[in-house]
TORZAVEX-112835 format. One record per residue: residue in one letter; z, y, x of N, C-alpha, C in turn. Coordinates in nm, 2 decimals. Each point is the difference from the previous one (the first is absolute). Example, Ala and Ser with C-alpha at 12.3 -4.5 7.8 and 13.67 -1.06 7.14 Angstrom:
R   r     n.up   n.north   n.east    ca.up   ca.north   ca.east     c.up   c.north   c.east
R   a     0.78     -0.57     1.32     0.00       0.12     -0.09     0.00      0.12     0.09
R   s    -0.07      0.11    -0.04     0.00       0.11      0.09     0.08      0.11    -0.08
***
This chain:
R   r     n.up   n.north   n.east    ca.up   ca.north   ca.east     c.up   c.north   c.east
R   x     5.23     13.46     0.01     0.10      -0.05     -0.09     0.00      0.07    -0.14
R   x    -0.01      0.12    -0.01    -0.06       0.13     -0.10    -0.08     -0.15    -0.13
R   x    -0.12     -0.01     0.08    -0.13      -0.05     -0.08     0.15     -0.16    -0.07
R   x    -0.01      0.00     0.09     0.09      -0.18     -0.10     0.10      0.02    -0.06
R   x     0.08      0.11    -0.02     0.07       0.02     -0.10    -0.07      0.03    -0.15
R   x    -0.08      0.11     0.04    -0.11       0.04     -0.10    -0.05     -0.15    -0.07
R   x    -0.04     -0.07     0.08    -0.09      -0.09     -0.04     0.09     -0.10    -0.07
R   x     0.13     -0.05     0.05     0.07      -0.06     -0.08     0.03      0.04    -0.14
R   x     0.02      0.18    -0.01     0.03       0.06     -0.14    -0.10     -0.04    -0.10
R   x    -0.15      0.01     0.10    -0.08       0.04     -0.10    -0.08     -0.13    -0.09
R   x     0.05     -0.14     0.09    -0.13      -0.11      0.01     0.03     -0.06    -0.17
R   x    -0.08     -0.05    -0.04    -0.05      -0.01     -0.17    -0.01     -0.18     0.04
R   x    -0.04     -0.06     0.07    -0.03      -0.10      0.04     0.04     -0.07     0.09
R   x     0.11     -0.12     0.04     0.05      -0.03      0.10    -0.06     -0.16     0.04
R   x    -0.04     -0.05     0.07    -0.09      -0.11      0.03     0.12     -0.07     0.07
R   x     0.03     -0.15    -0.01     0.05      -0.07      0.09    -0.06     -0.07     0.04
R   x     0.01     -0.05     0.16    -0.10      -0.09      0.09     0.12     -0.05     0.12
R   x    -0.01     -0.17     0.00     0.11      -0.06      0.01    -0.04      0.03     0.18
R   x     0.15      0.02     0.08    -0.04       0.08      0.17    -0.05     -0.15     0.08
R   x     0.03     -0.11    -0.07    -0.09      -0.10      0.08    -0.15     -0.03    -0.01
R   x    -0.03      0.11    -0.03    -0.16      -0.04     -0.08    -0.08      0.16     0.06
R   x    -0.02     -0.03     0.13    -0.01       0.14      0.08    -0.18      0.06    -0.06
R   x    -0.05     -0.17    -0.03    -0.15       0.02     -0.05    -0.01      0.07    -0.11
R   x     0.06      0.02    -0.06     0.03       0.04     -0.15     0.02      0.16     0.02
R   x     0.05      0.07     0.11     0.09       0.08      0.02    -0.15      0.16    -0.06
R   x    -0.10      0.02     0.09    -0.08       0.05      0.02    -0.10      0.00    -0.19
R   x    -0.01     -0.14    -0.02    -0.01      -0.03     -0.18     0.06      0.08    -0.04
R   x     0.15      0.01    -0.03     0.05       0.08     -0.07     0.02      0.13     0.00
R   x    -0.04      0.09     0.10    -0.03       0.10      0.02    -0.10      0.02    -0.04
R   x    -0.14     -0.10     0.00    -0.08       0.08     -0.09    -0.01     -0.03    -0.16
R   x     0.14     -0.04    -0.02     0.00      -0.02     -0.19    -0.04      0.10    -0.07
R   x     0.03      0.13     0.09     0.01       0.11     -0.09     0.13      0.05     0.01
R   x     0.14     -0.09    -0.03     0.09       0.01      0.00     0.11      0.15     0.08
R   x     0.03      0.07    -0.08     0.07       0.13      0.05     0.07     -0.05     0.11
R   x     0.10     -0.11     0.03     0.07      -0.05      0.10     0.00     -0.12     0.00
R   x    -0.01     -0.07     0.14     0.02      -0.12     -0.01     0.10     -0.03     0.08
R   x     0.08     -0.14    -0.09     0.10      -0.01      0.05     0.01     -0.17     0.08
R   x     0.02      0.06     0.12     0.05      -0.13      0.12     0.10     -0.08    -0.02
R   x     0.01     -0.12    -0.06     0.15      -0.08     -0.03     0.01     -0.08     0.05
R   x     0.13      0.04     0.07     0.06      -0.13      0.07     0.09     -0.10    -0.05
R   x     0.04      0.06    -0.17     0.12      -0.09     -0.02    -0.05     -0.11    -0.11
R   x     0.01      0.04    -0.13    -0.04      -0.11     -0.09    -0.13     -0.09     0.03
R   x    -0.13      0.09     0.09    -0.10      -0.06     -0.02    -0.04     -0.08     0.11
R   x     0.16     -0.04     0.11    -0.01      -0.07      0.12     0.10     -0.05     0.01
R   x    -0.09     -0.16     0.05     0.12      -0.08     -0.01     0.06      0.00     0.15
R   x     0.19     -0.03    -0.03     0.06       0.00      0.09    -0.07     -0.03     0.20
R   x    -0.06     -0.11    -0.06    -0.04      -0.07      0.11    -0.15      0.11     0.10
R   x    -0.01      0.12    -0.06    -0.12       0.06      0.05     0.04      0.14    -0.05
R   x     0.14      0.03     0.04     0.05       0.16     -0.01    -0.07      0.03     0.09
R   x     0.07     -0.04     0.12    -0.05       0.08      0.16    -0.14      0.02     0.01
R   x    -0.10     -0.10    -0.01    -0.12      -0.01     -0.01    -0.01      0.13    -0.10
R   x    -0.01      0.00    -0.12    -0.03       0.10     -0.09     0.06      0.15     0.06
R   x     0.07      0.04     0.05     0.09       0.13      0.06    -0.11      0.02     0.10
R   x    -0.03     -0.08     0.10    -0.10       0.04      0.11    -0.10      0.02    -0.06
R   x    -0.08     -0.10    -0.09    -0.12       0.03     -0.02     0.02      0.15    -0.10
R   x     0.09      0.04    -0.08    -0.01       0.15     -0.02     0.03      0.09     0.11
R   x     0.08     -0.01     0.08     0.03       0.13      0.07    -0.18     -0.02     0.08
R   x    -0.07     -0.06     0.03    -0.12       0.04      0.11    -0.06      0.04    -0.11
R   x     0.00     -0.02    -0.14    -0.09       0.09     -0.07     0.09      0.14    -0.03
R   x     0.09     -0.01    -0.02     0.07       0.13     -0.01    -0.07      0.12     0.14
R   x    -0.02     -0.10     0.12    -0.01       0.06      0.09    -0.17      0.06     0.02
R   x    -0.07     -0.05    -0.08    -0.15       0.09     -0.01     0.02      0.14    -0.07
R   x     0.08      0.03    -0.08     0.04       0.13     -0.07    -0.04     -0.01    -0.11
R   x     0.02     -0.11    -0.09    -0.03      -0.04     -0.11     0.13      0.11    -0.13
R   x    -0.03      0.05    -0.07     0.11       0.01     -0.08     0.05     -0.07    -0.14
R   x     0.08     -0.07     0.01     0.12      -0.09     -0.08     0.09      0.00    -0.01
R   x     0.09     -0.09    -0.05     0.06       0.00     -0.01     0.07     -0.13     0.04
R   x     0.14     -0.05     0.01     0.04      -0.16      0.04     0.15      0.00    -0.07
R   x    -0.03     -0.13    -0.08     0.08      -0.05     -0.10     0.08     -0.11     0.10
R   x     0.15      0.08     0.07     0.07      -0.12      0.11     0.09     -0.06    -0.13
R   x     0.02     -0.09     0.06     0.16      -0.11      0.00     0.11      0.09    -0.02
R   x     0.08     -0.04    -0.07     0.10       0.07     -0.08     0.15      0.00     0.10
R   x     0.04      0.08     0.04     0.14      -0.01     -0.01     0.07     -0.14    -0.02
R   x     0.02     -0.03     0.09     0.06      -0.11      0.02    -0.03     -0.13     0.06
R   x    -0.12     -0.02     0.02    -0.11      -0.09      0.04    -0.03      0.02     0.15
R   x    -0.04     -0.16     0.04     0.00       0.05      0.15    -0.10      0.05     0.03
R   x    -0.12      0.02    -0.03    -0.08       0.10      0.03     0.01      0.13    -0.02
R   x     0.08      0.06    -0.08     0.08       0.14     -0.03    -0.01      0.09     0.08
R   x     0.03     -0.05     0.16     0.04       0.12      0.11    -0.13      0.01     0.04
R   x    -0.08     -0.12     0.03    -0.12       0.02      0.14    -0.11      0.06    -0.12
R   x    -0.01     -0.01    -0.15    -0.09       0.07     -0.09     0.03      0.17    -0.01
R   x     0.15      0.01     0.05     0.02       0.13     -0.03    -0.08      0.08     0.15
R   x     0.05     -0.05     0.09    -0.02       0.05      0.14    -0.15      0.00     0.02
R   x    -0.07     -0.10    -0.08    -0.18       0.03      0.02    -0.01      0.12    -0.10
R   x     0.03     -0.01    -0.13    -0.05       0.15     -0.02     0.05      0.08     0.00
R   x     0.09      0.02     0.11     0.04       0.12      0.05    -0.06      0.06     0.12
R   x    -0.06     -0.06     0.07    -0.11      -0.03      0.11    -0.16      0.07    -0.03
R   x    -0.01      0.00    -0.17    -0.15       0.03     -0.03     0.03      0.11    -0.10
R   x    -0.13      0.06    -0.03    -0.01       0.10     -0.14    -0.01     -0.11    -0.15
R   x     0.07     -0.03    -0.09    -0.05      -0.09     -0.08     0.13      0.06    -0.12
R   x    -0.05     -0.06    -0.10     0.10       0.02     -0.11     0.13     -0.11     0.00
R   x     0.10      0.04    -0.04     0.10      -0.12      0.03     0.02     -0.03    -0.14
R   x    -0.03     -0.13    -0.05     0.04      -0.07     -0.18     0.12     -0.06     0.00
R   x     0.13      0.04    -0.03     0.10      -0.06      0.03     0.05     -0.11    -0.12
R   x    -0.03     -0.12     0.04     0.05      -0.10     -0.12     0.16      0.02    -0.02
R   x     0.01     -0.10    -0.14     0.15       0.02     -0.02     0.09      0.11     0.02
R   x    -0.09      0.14    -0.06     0.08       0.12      0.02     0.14      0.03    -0.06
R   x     0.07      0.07     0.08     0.16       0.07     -0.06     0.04      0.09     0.06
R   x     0.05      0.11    -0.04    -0.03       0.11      0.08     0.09      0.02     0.19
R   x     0.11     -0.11    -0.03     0.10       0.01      0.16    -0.12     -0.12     0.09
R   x    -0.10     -0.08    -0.05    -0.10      -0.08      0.12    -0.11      0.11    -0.01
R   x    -0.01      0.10    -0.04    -0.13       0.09      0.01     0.01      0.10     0.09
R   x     0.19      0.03    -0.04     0.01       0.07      0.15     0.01      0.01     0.12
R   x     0.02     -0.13     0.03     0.02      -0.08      0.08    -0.15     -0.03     0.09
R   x    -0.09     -0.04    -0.08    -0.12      -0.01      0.03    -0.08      0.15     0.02
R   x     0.05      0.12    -0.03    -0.07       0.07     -0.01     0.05      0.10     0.16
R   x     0.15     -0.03     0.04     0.04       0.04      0.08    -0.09     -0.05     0.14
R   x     0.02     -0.13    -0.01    -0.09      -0.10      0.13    -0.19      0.04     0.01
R   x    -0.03      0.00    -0.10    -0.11       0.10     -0.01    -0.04      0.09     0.04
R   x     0.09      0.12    -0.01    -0.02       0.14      0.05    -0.07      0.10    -0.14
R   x     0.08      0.13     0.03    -0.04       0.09     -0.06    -0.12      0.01    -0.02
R   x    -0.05     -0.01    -0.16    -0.15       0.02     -0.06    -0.07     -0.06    -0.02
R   x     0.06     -0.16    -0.01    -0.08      -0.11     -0.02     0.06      0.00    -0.15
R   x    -0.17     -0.05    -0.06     0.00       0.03     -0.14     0.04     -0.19    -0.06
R   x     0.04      0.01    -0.10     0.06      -0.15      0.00    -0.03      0.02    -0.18
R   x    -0.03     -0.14     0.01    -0.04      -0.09     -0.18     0.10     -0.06     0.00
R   x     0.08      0.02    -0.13     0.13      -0.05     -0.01    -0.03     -0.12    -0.10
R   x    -0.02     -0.12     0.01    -0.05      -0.07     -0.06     0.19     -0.08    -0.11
R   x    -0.03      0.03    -0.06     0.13       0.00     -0.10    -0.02     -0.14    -0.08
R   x     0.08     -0.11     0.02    -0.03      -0.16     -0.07     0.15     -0.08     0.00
R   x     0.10      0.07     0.00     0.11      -0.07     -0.05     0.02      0.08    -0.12
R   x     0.17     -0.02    -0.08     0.08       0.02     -0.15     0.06      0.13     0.10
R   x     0.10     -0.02     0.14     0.06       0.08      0.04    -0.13      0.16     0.05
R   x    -0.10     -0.06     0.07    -0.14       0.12      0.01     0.01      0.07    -0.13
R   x    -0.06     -0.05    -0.12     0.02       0.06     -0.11     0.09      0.12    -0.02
R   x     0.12     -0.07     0.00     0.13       0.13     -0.04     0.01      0.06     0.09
R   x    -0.06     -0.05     0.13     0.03       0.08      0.15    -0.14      0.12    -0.03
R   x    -0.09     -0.02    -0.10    -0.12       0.13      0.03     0.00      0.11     0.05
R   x     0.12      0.06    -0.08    -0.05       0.20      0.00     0.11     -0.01     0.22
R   x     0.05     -0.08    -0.01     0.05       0.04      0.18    -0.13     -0.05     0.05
R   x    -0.05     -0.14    -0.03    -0.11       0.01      0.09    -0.10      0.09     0.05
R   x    -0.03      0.07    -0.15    -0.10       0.09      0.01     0.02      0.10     0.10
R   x     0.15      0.02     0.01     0.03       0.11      0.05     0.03     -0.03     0.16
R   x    -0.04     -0.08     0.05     0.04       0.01      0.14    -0.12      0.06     0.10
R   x     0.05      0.05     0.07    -0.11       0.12      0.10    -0.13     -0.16     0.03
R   x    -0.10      0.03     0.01    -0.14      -0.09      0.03    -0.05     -0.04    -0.13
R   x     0.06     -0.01    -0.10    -0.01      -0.10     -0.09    -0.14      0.06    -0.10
R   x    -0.11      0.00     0.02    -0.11       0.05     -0.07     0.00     -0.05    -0.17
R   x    -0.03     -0.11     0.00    -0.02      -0.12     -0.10     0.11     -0.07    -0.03
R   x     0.01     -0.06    -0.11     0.10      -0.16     -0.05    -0.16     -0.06    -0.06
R   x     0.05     -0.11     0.01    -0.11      -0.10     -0.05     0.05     -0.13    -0.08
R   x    -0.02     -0.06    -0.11     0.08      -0.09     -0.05    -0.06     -0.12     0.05
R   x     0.07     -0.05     0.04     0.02      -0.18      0.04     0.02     -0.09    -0.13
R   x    -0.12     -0.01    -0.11     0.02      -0.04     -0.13     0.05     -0.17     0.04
R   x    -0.04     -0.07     0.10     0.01      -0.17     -0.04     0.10      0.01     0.04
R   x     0.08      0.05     0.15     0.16      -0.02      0.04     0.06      0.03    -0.09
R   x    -0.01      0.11    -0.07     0.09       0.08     -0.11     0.02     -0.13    -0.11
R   x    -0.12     -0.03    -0.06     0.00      -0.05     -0.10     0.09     -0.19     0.05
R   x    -0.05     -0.02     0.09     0.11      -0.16      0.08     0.15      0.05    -0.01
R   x     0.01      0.11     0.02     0.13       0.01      0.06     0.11     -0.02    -0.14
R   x    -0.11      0.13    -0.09     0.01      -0.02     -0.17     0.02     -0.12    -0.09
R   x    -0.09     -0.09     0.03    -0.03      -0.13     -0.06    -0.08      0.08    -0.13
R   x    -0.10      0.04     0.04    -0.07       0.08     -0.11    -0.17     -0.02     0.06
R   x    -0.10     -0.01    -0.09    -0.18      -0.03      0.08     0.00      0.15     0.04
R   x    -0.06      0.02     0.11    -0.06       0.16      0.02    -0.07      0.02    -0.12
R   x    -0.10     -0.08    -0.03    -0.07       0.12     -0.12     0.06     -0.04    -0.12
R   x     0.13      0.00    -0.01     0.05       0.06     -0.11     0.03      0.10     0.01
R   x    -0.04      0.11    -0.12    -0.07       0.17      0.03     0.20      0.01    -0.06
R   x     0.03     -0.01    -0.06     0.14       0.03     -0.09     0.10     -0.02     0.08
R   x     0.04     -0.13     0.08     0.12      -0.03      0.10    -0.06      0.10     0.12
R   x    -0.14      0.04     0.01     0.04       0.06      0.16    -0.04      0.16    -0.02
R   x     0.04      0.05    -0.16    -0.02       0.15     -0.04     0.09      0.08     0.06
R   x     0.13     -0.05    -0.03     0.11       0.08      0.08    -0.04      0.01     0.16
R   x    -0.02     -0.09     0.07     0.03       0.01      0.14    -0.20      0.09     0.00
R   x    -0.06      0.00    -0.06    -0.14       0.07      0.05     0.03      0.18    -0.06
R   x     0.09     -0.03    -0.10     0.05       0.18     -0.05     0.10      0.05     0.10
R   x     0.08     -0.09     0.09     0.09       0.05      0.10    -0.08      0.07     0.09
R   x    -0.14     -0.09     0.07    -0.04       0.07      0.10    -0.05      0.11    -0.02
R   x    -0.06      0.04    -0.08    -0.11       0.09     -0.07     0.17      0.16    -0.01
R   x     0.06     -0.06    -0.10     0.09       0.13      0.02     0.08      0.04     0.13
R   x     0.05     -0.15     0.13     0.05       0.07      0.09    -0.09      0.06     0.08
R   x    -0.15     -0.03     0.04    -0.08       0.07      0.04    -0.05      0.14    -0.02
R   x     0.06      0.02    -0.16    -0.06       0.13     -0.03     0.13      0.08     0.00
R   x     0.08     -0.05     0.02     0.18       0.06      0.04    -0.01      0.06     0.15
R   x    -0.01     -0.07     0.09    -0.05       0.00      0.15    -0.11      0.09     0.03
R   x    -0.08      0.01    -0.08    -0.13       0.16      0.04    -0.11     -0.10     0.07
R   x     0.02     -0.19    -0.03    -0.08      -0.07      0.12    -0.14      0.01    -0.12
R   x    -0.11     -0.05     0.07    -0.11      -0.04     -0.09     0.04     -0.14    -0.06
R   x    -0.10     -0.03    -0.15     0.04      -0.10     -0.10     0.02     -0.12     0.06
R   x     0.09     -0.08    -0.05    -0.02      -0.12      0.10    -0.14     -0.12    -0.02
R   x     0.02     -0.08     0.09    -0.14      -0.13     -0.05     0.02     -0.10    -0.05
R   x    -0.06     -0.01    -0.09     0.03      -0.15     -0.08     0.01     -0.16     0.09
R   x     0.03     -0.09    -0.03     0.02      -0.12      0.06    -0.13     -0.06    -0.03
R   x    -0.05     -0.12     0.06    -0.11      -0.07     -0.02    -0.06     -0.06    -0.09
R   x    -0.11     -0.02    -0.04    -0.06      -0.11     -0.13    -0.06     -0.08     0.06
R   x     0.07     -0.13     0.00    -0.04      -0.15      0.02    -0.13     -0.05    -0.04
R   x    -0.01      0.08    -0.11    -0.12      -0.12     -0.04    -0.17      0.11     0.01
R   x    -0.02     -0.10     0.11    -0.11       0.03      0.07    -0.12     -0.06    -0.08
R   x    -0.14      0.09    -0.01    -0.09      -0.06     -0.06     0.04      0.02    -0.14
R   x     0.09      0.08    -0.05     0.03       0.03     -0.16     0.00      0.17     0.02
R   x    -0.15      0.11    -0.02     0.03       0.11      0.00     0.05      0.08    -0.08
R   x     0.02     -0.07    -0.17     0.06       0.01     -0.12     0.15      0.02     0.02
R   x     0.07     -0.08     0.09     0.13       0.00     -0.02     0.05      0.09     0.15
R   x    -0.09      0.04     0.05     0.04       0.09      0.15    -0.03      0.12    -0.09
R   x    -0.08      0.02    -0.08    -0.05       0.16     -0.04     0.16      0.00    -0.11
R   x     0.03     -0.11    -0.09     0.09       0.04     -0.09     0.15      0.03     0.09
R   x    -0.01     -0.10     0.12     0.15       0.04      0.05     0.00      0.16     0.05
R   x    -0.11      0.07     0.04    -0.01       0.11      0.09    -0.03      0.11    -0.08
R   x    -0.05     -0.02    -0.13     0.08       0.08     -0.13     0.08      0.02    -0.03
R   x     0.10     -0.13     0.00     0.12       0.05     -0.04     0.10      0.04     0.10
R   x    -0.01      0.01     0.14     0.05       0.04      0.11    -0.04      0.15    -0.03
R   x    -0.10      0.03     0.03    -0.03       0.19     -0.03     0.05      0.03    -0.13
R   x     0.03     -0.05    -0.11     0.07       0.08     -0.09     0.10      0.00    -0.02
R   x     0.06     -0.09     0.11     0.23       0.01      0.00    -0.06      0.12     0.13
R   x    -0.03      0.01     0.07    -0.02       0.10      0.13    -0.02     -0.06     0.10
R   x    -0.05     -0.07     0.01    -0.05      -0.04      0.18    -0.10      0.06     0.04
R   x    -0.08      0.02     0.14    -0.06       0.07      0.10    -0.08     -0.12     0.00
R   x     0.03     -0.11     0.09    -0.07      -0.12      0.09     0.00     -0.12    -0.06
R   x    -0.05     -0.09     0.07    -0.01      -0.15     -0.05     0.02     -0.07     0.18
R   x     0.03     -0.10    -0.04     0.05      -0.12      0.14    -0.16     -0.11    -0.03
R   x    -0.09      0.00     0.09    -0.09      -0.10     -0.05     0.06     -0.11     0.09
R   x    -0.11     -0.14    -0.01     0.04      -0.09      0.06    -0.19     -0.08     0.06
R   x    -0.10      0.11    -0.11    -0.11      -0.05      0.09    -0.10      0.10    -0.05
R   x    -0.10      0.06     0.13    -0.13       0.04      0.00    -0.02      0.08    -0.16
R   x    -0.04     -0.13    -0.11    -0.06       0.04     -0.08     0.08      0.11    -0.13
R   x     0.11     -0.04     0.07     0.15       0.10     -0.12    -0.03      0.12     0.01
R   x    -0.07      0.09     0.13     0.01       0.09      0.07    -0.04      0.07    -0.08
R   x    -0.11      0.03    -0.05    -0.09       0.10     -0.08     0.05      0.01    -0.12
R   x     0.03     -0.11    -0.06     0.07       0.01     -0.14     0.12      0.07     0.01
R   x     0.07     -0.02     0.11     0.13       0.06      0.00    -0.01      0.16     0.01
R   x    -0.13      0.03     0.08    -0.01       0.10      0.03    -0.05      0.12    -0.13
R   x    -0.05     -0.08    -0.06    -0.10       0.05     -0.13     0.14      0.04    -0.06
R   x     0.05     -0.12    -0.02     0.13       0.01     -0.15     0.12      0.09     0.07
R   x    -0.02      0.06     0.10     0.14       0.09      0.02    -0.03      0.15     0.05
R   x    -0.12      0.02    -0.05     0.00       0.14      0.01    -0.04      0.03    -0.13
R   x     0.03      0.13    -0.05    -0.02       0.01     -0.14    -0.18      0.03    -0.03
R   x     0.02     -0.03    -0.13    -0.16      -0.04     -0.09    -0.05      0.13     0.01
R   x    -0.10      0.02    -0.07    -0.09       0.11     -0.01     0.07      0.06    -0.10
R   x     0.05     -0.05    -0.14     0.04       0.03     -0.10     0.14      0.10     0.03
R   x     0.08     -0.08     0.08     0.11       0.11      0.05    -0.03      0.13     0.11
R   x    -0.05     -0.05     0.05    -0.11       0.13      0.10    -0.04      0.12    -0.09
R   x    -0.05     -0.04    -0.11    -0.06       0.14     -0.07     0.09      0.01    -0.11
R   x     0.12     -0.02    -0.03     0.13       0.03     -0.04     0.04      0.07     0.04
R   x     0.04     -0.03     0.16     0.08       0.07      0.10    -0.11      0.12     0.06
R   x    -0.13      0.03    -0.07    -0.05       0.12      0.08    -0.01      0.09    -0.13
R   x     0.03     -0.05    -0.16     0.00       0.07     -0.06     0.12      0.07    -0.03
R   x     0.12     -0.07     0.06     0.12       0.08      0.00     0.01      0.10     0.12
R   x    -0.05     -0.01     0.10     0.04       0.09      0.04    -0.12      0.13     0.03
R   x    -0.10      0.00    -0.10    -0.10       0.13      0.03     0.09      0.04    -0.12
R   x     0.11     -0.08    -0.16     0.04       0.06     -0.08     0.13      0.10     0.09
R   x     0.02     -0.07     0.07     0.09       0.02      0.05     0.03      0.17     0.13
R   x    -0.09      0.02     0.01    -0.07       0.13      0.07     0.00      0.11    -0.05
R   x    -0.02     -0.02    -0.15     0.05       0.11     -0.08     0.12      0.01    -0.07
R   x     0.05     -0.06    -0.01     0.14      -0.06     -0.13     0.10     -0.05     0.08
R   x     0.11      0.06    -0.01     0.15      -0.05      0.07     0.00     -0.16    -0.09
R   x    -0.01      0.00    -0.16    -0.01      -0.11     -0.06    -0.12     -0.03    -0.07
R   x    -0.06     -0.09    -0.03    -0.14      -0.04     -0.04    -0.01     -0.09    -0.10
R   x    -0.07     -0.02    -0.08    -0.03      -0.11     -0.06    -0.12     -0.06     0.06
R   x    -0.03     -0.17     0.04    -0.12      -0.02      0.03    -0.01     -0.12    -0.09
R   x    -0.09     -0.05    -0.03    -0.01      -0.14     -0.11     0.12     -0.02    -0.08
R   x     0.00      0.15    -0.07     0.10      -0.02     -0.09     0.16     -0.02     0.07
R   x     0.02      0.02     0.08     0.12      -0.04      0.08     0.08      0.08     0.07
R   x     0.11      0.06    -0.01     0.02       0.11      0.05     0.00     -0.02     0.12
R   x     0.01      0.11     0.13    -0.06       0.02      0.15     0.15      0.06     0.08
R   x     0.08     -0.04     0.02     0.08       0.09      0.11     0.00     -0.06     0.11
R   x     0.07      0.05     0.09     0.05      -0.07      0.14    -0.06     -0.11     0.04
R   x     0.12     -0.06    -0.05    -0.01      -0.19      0.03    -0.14     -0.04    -0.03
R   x    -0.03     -0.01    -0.07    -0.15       0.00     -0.09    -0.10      0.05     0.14
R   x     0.02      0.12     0.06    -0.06       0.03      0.07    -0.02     -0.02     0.15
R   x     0.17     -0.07     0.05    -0.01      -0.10      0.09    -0.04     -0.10    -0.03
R   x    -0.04     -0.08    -0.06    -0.08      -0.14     -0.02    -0.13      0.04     0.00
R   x    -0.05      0.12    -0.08    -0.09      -0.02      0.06    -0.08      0.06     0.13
R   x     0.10      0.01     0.09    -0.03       0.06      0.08     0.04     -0.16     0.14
R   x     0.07     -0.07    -0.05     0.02      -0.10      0.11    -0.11     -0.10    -0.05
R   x    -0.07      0.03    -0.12    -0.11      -0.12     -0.01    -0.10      0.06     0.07
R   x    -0.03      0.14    -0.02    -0.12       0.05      0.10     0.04     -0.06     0.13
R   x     0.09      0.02     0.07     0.06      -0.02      0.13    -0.03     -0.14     0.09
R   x     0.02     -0.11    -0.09     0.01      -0.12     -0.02    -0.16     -0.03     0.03
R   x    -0.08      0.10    -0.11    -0.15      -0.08      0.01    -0.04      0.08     0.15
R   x     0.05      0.12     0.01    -0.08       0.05      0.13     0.03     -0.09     0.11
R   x     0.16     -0.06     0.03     0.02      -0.02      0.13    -0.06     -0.17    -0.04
R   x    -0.03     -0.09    -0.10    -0.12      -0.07      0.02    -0.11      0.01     0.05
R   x    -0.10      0.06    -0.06    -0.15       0.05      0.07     0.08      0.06     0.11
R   x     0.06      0.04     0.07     0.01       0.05      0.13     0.00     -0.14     0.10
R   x     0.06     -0.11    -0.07     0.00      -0.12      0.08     0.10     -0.01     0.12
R   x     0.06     -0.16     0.02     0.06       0.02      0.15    -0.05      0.08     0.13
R   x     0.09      0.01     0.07    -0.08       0.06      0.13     0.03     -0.09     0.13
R   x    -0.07     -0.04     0.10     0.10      -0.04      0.13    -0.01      0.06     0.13
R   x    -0.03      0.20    -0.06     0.03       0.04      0.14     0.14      0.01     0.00
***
């Protein structure tokens, strides 16, 4: 349980693969993808829950490590999605987060189960900094298209959905959780507008990205760990930094703060090249 907590903090890349599509399941594990995530809700239709729930729990049951995106609070699948993965090692993605259904879900779970707080209503939003804060809760992740329906606003409008992408980023870093992950880019086969949305996610503060296929994976992976350019920023402040309480480095003065950043960009690139693990 140790390793899936870790792995939820750490993953840079989150793969979705719909739980009725068991062929697919083994695919997306080898995207590359830091975690892949098993969904039962949006990406299955009503009529093929059950079907989808079994065909993940028997792959849950080879010792695969994921994660599974259940049915929300309130839905009749709700109970028998909670009770299977409470049954296996797996990450729990909880749709429609707020922090009194998180506890709830986190109680029937059991102590230590690491949980993606997938945050996609107006009330999630204002509800952040409690979400963040409830015991399991590793991640928040934004649910850009529910958000934006519920809004009457397009997801990629970058301006209507700045507030609610600056809420998660500060209640996460309120909470002591890692950054949160950005919501999805629809438009597949366009790597121009996946690289520009996953720029501008890493410079409000995000960690991750939500893909939705195979090929997002690498780019996602590229664009969210820092460049080379900030790498030898962050290593020239802190050898300045070894001698000098304060420093100038590129003309810029050096204290503290200065010196945590660049010490969480070193951090960031190492626990990349370290890669997932699934002992």
């Amino acid at each position: 349980m140790h390793d899936l907590i870790g792995r939820a903090g750490a993953a840079r890349t989150l793969l979705f693969v719909p739980g009725d599509r068991p062929e697919l399941f083994a695919k997306a594990e080898r995207s590359g993808a830091d975690l892949v995530v098993l969904d039962l809700e949006d990406a299955v239709h009503e009529k093929h829950k059950r079907e989808a729930r079994d065909a993940v729990a028997e792959y849950l049951g080879t010792g695969t490590v994921s994660a599974v995106r259940m049915n929300a609070s309130g839905t009749a699948w709700h109970d028998e999605d909670i009770r299977m993965v409470a049954s296996h090692d797996c990450i729990a993605m909880v749709p429609k987060a707020a922090a009194d259904n998180l506890m709830a879900v986190a109680q029937r779970l059991g102590a230590g189960r690491a949980m993606i707080a997938l945050v996609e209503t107006s009330a999630g939003v204002l509800d952040a900094r409690r979400i963040a804060e409830v015991a399991g809760v590793e991640r928040l992740a934004l649910g850009t298209f529910d958000l934006a329906a519920e809004l009457g606003v397009t997801p990629e409008d970058r301006e209507a959905m700045a507030v609610s992408r600056n809420m998660m980023v500060l209640a996460s870093s309120a909470a002591g959780i890692a950054p949160p992950i950005d919501g999805i880019t629809a438009a597949l086969g366009e790597e121009n507008v996946l690289r520009s949305d996953l720029a501008y996610a890493r410079r409000l503060g995000f960690g991750g990205k939500l893909c939705i296929h195979p090929a997002q994976v690498s780019v996602a992976a590229e664009m969210m760990m820092p460049d080379a350019q900030q790498l030898a920023w962050a290593g020239r402040v802190l050898a300045a930094a070894e001698h000098e309480s304060v420093a100038v480095v590129d003309g810029q003065m050096v204290d503290r703060p200065v010196i945590l950043r660049a010490r969480r960009l070193l951090a960031a690139a190492e626990q990349s090249m370290a890669g997932p693990t699934n002992e």
